[in-house]
VOVOSE-828141 format. One record per residue (C-alpha): z, y, x; chain. Coordinates in steps of 0.2 Angstrom, whole numbers, always signed. Layout:
N
      up   north    east   chain
       Z       Y       X       A
...
//
This chain:
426
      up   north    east   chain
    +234    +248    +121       A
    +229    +255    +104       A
    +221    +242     +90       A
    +215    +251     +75       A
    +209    +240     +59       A
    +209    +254     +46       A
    +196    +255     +32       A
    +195    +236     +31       A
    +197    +225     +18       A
    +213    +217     +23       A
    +226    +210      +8       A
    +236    +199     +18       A
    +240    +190     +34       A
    +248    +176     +38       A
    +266    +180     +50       A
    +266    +179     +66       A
    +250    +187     +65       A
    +258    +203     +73       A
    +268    +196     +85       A
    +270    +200    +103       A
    +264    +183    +108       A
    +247    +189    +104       A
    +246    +207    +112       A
    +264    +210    +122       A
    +257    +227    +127       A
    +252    +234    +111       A
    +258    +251    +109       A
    +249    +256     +93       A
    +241    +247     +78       A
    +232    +258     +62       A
    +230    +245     +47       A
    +230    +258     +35       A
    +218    +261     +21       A
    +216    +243     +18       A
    +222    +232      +4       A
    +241    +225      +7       A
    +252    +226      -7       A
    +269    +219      +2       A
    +275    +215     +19       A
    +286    +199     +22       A
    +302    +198     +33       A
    +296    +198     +51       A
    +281    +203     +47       A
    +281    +214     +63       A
    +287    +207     +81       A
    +281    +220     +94       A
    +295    +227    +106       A
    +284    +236    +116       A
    +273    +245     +99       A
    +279    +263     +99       A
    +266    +267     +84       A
    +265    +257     +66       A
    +253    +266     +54       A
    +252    +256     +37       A
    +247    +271     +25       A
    +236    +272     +12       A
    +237    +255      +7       A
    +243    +247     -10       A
    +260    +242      -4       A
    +272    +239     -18       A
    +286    +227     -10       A
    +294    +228      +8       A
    +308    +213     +12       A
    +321    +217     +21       A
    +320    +213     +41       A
    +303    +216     +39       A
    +303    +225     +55       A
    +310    +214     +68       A
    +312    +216     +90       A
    +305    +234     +87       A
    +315    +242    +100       A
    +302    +254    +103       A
    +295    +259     +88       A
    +297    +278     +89       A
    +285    +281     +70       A
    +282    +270     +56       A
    +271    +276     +43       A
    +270    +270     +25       A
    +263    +287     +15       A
    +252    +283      +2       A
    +257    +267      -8       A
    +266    +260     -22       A
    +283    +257     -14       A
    +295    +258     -30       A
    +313    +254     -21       A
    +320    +249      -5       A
    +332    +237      -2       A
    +347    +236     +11       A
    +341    +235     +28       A
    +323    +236     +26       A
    +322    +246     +39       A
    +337    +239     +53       A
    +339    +241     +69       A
    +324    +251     +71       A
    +337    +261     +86       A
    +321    +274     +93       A
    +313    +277     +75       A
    +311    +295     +74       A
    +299    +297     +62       A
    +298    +288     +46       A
    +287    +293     +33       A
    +287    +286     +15       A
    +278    +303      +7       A
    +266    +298      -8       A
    +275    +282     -15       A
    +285    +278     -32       A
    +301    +276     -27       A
    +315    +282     -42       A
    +329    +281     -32       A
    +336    +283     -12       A
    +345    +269      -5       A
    +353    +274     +12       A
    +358    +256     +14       A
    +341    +252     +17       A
    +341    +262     +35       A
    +356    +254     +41       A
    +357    +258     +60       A
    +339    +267     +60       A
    +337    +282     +72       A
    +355    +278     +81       A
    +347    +282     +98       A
    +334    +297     +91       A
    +335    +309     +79       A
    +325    +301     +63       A
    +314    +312     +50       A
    +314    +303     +35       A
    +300    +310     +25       A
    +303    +305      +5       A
    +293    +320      -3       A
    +281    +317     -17       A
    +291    +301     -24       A
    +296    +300     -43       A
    +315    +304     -39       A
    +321    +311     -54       A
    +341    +311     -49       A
    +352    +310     -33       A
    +364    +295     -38       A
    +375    +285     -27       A
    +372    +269     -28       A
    +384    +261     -19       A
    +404    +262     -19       A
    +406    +264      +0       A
    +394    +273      +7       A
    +387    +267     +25       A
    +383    +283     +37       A
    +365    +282     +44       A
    +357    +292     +59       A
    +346    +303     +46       A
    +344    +324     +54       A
    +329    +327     +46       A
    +327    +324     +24       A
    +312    +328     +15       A
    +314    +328      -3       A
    +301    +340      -9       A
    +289    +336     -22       A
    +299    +327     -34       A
    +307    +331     -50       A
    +326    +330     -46       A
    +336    +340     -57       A
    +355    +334     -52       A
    +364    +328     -37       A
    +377    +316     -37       A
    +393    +322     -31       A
    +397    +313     -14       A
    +379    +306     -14       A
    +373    +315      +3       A
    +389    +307     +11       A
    +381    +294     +23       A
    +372    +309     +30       A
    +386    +322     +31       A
    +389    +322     +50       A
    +372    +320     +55       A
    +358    +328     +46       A
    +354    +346     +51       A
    +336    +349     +40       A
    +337    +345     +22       A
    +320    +350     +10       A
    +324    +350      -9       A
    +310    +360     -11       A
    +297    +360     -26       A
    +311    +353     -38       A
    +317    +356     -53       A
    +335    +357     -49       A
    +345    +375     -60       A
    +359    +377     -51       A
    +370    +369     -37       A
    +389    +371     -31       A
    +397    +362     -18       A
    +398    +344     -27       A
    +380    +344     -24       A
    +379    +350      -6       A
    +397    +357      +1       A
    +398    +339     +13       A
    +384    +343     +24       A
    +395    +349     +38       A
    +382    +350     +52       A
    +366    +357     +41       A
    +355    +369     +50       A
    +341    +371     +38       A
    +340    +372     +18       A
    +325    +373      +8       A
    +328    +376     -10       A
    +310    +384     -12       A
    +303    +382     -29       A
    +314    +374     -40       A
    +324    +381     -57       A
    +341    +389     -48       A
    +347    +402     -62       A
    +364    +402     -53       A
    +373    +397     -36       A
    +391    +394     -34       A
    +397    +407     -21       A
    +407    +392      -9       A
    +391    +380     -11       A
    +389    +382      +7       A
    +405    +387     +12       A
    +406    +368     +24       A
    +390    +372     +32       A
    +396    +382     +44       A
    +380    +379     +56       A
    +370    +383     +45       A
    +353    +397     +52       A
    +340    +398     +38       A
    +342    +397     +22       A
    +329    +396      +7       A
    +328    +403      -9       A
    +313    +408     -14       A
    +303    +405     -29       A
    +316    +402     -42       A
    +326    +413     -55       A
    +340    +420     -47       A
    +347    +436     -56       A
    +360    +440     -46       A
    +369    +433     -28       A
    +388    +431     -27       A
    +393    +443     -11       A
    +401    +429      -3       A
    +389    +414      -5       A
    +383    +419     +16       A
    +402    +419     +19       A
    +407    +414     +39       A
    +389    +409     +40       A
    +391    +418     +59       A
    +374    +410     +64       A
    +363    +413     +50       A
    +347    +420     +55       A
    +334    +418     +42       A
    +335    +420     +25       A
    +321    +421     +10       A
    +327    +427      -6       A
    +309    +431     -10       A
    +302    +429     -30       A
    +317    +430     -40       A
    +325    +441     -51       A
    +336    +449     -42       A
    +339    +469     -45       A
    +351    +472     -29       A
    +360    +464     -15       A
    +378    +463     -12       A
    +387    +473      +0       A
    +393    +462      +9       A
    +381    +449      +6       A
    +375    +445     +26       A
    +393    +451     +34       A
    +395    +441     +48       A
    +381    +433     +50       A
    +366    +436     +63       A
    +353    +439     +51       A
    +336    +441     +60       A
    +322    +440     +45       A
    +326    +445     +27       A
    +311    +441     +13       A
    +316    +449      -2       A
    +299    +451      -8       A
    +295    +449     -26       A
    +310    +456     -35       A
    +316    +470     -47       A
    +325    +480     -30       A
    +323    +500     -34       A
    +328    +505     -19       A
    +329    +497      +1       A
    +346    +489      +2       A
    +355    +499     +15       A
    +371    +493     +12       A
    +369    +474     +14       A
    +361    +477     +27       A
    +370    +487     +36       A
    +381    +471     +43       A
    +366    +466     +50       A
    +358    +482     +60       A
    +361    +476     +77       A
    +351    +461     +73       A
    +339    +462     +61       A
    +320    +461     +66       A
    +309    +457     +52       A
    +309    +465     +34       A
    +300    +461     +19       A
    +303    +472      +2       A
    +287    +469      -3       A
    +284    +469     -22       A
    +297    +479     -26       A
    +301    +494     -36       A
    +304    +507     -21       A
    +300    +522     -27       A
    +307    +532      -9       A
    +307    +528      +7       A
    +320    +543     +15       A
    +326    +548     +30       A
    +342    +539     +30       A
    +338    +522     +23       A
    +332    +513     +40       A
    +342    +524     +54       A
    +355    +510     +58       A
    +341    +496     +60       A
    +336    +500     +76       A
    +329    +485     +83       A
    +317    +483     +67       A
    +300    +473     +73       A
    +293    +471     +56       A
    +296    +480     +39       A
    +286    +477     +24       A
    +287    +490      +9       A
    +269    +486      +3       A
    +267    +483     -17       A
    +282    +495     -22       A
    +282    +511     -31       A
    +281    +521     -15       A
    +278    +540     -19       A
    +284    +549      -4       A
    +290    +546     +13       A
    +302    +557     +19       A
    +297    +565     +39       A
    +310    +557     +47       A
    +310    +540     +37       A
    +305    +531     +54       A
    +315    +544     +66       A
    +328    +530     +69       A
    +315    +513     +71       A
    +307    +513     +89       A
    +304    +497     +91       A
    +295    +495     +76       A
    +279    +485     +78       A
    +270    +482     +61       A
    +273    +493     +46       A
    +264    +488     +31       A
    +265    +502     +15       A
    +249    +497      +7       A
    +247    +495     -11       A
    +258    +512     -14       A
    +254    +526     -27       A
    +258    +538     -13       A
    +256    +556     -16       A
    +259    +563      +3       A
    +259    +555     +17       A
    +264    +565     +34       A
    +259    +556     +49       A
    +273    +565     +57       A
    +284    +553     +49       A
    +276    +541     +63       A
    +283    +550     +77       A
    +296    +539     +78       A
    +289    +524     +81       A
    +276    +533     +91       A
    +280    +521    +107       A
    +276    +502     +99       A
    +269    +501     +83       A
    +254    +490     +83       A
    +248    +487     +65       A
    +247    +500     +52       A
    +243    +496     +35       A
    +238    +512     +21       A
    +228    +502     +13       A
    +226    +507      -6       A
    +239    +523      -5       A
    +226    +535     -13       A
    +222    +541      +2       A
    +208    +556      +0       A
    +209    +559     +18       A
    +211    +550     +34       A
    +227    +556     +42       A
    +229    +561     +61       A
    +238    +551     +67       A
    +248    +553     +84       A
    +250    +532     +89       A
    +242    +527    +106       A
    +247    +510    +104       A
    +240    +507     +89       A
    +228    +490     +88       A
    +223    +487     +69       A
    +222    +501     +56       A
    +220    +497     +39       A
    +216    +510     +26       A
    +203    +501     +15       A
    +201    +503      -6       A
    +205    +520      -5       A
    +198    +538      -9       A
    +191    +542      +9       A
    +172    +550      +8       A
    +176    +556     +26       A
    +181    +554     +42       A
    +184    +567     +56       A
    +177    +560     +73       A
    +193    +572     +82       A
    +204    +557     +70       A
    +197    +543     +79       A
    +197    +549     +94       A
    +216    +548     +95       A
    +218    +530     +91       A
    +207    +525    +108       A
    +217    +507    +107       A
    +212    +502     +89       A
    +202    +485     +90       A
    +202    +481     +69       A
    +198    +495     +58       A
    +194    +493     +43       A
    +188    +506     +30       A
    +182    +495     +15       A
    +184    +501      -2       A
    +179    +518      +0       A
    +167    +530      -5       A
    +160    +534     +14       A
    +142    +539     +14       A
    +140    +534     +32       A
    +149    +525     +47       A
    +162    +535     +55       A
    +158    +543     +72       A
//
């Protein structure tokens, strides 16, 4: 049974209110976007309620044990209200929680005190983004391990991390967003404890400079996120031992090259380096990796050539991305050695040749072919029976042969925008 009371005009109720006594089969109860501004100890008596939304509210103040004989309760929303701290075991015994959201409040600081035997028999999300934390500090002398796989921390304006402060979670939490921060650097004070992390997001923040063992204990570790920030330069180690790394966004730095042996030993499957000052495709850091990488993005780079020896060891390359660059020629056999490619994107390119024999190679599966914004004065033949979408818009075209067409029978998206044609192709 669902009981919905959102959108009213409710401020405060007296307990025993939302105990079982009155609807023992209640599985789900909405009072969100009303007027509460605290929530008493045992407030909430429902062993049976699996959904608790209170969001949108004005929520300022929750006591401890608010949330009592909850065995159920598998989400427990409090986004969008004024909660400013959380005090121990606000949240206890809540064993099936796996879902707590307290996104949109104005809490300063995390107490993990306060989810004391919370997600023991799930694995709990705690979502914490868009809160007024401004520093990671530990706030207490023994720190109590908690159940937490899943920590979102984006959103805020941390710019330091406590040594030791992600200890209670060090042994459980594989997914940790630090995301949209304003953190400069870190080094394995701040994040060397998290033994069993799967995923880090470090997107947007200030990072001028990582330590090359901050995440030499993460030894789980399979994607990785960098982007946004103002990296110069990576130390060739920083991946090191990370043998099941997968996906890595180094995308919108600064960076002018990639170490050698940057991805050694690891299983790198998608590389976004997009967004840099690279002058050339980084052969030799990738080279570690040419059994196993899939997806490449160089976009908005400096490549000036793309030749016949920078891509021959990739072979099981699905996706490259060399668009935005300074592209001026391709070399014939720059795709010889890439048969599985399915997408190739080279638009936005001052090219001054293209030879569509240079597609021979990945005659057999490419899909999607962008030329868009090459300079292209006319439409080249291309040899590509598989080809579904073909983009060649905001070029020089002012013709096209119907003999072109003809040989791409399987394009369903082609679009010619941007040109100078005088009538539909034929």
């Amino acid at each position: 049974m669902t009981t919905s009371l959102q959108d009213n005009e409710l401020s405060r109720f007296q307990r025993g209110t939302f105990h079982s006594q009155a609807n023992p089969h209640l599985r789900v109860l909405d009072l969100s976007f009303n007027h509460l501004t605290s929530i008493d100890h045992d407030a909430f008596r429902f062993p049976e309620l699996i959904r608790l939304i209170i969001s949108d509210n004005h929520l300022e103040h929750l006591e401890p044990r608010a949330f009592v004989d909850m065995t159920r309760l598998t989400l427990l929303s409090l986004e969008g209200n004024q909660i400013r701290n959380l005090q121990d075991e606000t949240f206890q015994n809540l064993h099936r929680l796996r879902y707590l959201n307290l996104a949109h409040n104005s809490l300063s600081s995390l107490n993990f005190a306060a989810f004391d035997s919370v997600g023991t028999l799930s694995h709990l999300s705690l979502d914490l983004s868009h809160n007024h934390l401004q520093a990671l500090k530990v706030n207490r002398s023994t720190p109590l391990p908690t159940s937490i796989m899943s920590l979102h921390l984006s959103h805020n304006n941390i710019s330091s991390i406590d040594v030791t402060f992600f200890e209670p979670v060090r042994n459980e939490l594989r997914i940790l967003n630090l995301s949209n921060n304003i953190l400069s650097e870190v080094s394995p004070d701040d994040l060397g404890q998290l033994r069993r992390l799967h995923v880090l997001d470090l997107t947007k923040n200030r990072l001028e400079r990582i330590e090359p063992t901050t995440f030499m204990a993460s030894r789980r570790l399979r994607a990785v996120y960098l982007g946004h920030n103002k990296l110069r330069g990576l130390s060739h180690s920083i991946f090191g031992g990370q043998t099941r790394l997968k996906d890595v966004d180094l995308s919108k730095n600064y960076l002018e090259s990639l170490p050698e042996q940057l991805f050694q030993r690891t299983s790198l499957e998608n590389l976004r380096a997009s967004d840099n000052k690279l002058t050339e495709i980084p052969v030799k850091a990738l080279n570690p990796v040419q059994s196993t990488l899939r997806h490449l993005d160089l976009s908005g780079n400096l490549i000036t050539t793309i030749s016949d020896s920078q891509l021959n060891q990739i072979q099981l390359l699905v996706k490259l991305d060399l668009s935005r660059n300074q592209v001026t020629s391709v070399d014939r056999e720059a795709f010889c050695c890439v048969p599985n490619l399915e997408v190739l994107n080279l638009g936005s390119n001052p090219l001054q040749r293209f030879d569509p024999d240079s597609l021979l190679g990945v005659r057999p599966h490419l899909r999607h072919l962008s030329l868009s914004g090459t300079n292209l004065t006319l439409l080249p033949s291309l040899q590509l029976p598989g080809l579904r979408s073909l983009d060649v818009s905001n070029n020089e075209l002012t013709f096209v042969p119907p003999n072109t067409l003809a040989n791409l029978s399987e394009v369903r998206e082609l679009d010619l925008s941007g040109n100078h044609l005088p009538a539909p192709p034929r």
